[in-house]
C-alpha positions in Angstrom: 14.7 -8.6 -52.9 10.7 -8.3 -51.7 10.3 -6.2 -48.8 7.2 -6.5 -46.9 6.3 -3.5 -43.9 3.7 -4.7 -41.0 1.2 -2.4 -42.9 1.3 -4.4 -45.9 1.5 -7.5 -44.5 -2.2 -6.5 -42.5 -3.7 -5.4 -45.5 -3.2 -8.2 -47.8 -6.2 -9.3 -49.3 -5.2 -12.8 -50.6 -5.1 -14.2 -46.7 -4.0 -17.6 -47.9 -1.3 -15.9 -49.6 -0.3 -14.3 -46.6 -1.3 -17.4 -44.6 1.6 -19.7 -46.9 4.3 -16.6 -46.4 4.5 -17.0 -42.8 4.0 -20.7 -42.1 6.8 -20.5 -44.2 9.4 -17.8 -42.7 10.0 -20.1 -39.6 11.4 -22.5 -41.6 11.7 -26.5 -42.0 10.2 -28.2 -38.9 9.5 -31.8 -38.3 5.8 -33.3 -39.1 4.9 -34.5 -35.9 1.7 -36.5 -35.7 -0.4 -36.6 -32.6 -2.9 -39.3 -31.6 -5.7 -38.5 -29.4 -8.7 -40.7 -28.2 -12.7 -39.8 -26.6 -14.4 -41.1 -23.9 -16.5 -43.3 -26.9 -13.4 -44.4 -28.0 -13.2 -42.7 -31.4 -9.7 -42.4 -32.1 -8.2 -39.1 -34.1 -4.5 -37.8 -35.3 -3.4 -34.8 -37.2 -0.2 -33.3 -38.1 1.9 -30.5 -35.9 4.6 -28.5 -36.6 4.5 -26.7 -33.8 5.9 -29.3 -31.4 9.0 -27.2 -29.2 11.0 -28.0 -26.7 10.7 -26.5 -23.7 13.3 -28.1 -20.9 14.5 -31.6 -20.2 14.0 -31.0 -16.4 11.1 -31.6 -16.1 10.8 -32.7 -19.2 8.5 -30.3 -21.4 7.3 -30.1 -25.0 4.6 -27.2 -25.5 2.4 -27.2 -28.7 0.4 -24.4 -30.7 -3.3 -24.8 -31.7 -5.0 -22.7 -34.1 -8.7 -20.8 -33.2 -10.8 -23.5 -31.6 -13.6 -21.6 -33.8 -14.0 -24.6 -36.0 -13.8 -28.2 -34.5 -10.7 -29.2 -33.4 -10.8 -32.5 -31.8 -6.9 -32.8 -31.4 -7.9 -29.8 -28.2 -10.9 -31.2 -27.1 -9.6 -35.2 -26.7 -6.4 -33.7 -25.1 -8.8 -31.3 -22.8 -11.2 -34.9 -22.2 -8.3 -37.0 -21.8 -5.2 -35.2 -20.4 -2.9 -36.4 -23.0 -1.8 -37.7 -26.4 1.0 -39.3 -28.2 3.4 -38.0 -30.4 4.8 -40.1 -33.5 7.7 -39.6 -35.9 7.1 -41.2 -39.4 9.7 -41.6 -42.2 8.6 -39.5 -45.1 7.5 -42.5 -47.1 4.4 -42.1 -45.5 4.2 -38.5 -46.3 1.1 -38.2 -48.2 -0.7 -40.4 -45.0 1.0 -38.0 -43.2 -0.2 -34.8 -44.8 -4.0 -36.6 -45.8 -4.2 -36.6 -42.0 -5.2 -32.4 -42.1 -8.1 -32.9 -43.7 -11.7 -32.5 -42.2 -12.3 -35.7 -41.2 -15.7 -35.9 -38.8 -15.3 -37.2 -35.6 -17.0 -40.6 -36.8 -14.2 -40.6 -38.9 -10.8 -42.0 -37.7 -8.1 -40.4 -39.5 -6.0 -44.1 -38.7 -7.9 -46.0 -41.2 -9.0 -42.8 -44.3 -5.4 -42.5 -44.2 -3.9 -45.6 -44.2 -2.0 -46.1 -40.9 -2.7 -48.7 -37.8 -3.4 -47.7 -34.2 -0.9 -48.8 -31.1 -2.1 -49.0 -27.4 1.2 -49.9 -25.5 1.5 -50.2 -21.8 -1.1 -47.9 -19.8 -1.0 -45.4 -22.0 -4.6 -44.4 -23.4 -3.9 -42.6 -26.8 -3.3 -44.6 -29.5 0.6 -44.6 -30.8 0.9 -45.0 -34.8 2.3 -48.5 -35.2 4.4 -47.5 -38.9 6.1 -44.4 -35.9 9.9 -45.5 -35.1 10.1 -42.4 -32.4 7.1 -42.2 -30.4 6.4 -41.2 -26.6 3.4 -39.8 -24.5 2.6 -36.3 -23.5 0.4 -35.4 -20.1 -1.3 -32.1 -20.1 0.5 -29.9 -17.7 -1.5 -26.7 -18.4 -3.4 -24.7 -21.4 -1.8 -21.5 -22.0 -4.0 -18.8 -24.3 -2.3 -16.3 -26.5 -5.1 -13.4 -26.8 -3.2 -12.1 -29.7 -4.4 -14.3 -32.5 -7.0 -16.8 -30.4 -4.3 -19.8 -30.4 -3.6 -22.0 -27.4 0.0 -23.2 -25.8 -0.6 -27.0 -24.8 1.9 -27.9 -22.2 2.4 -31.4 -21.7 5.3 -33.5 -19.4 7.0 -36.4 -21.6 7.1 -39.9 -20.4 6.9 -43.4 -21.9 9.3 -43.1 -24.8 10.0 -45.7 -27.3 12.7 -45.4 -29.6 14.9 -48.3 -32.0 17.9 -49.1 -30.3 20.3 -48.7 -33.2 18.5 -44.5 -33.3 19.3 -44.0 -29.3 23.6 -43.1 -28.0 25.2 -43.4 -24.8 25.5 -39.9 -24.5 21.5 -39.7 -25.1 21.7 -39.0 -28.8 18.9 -39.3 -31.1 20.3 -39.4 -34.6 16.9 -39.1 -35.7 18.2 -38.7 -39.7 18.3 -42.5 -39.7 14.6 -43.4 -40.3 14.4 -40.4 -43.0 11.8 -38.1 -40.6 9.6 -36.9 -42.6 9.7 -33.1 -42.6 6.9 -30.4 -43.3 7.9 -26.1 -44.6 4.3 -24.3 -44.2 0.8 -26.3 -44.7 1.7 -28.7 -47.5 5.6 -29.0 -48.0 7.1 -32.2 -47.2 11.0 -32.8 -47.1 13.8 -35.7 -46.6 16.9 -34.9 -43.8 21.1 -35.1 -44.5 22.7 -36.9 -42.2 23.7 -34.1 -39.9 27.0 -33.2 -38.2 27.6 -33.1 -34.7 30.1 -30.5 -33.2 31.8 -30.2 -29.4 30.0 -28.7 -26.7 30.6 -24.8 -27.7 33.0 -22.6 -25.9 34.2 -19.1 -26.5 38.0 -20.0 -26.6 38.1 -21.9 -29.2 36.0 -23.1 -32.7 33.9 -26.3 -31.9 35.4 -29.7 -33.4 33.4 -32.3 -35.3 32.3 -35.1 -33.1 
């Protein structure tokens, strides 16, 4: 087994090595991407995994941003325009998906280089991605900075949520599995989802059933 001390892990040299090991340890998370807009009407979207919950009521999602010390025009058309969309893609678009983290300029729109369509729906500024089956719109709640490493918590309230009918249960499900998300380990990993397996509501009495 490797075993790595905070020392070493401080004075590794190779810092994308070190970069890849902890994007990595958290896990596989979902490739969320996120659609922003400027006041000239230049459209942008990257790819997140750092999309959390944060509480259903209100209804939050927070997300991280790296070091604003190269342009990040995700931060400053969510800062310009108070909000942004969030997509889900199935991961047959998982090369668009991933093409979307490269350095595009702001001329450039990452919608058309990479191969996917813009959505306005209702009054909702940023653009949604058209191929998205799971899509809603975030408002900027508050900016949170984490001094430690220069990043930035984006708070944001959820509203305006579209989602297929057959994907959506009485009981408020999401059986997201169904359209394949497309799923993201560290910078360039991409993944497929199981169908997963719900359980009862857990109690201590007793082991939790299969629903």
């Amino acid at each position: 087994m490797v075993s790595i001390n905070k020392r070493e892990l401080e004075e590794m040299k190779d810092e994308r090595y070190r970069g890849r090991l902890i994007n990595c340890l958290s896990g596989i998370k979902t490739a969320v991407l996120i659609g922003t807009i400027n006041h000239d009407n230049q459209t942008n979207l990257a790819v997140f995994s750092s999309l959390v919950h944060l509480g259903a009521n209100p209804a939050l999602m927070g997300l991280i941003v790296r070091p604003d010390i190269s342009p990040r025009h995700t931060l400053e058309n969510i800062i310009e325009q108070g909000e942004w969309s969030c997509n889900i893609l199935s991961s047959h678009y998982k090369v668009a998906i991933h093409h979307t983290s490269a350095r595009f300029s702001r001329e450039q729109s990452e919608f058309s280089h990479c191969g996917l369509s813009e959505e306005f729906i209702e009054d909702v500024k940023s653009p949604f991605v058209k191929e998205a089956q799971i899509k809603w719109k975030m408002s900027l709640v508050r900016i949170v900075d984490i001094p430690e490493n220069g990043t930035k918590l984006i708070i944001g309230s959820v509203s305006n949520i579209f989602i297929p009918d057959a994907l959506l249960s009485e009981d408020g499900f999401i059986d997201v599995a169904k359209i394949d998300p497309c799923l993201v380990t560290g910078l360039d990993c991409y993944h497929q989802v199981n169908q997963g397996q719900r359980f009862t509501y857990a109690k201590p009495d007793h082991l939790p059933k299969p629903l």
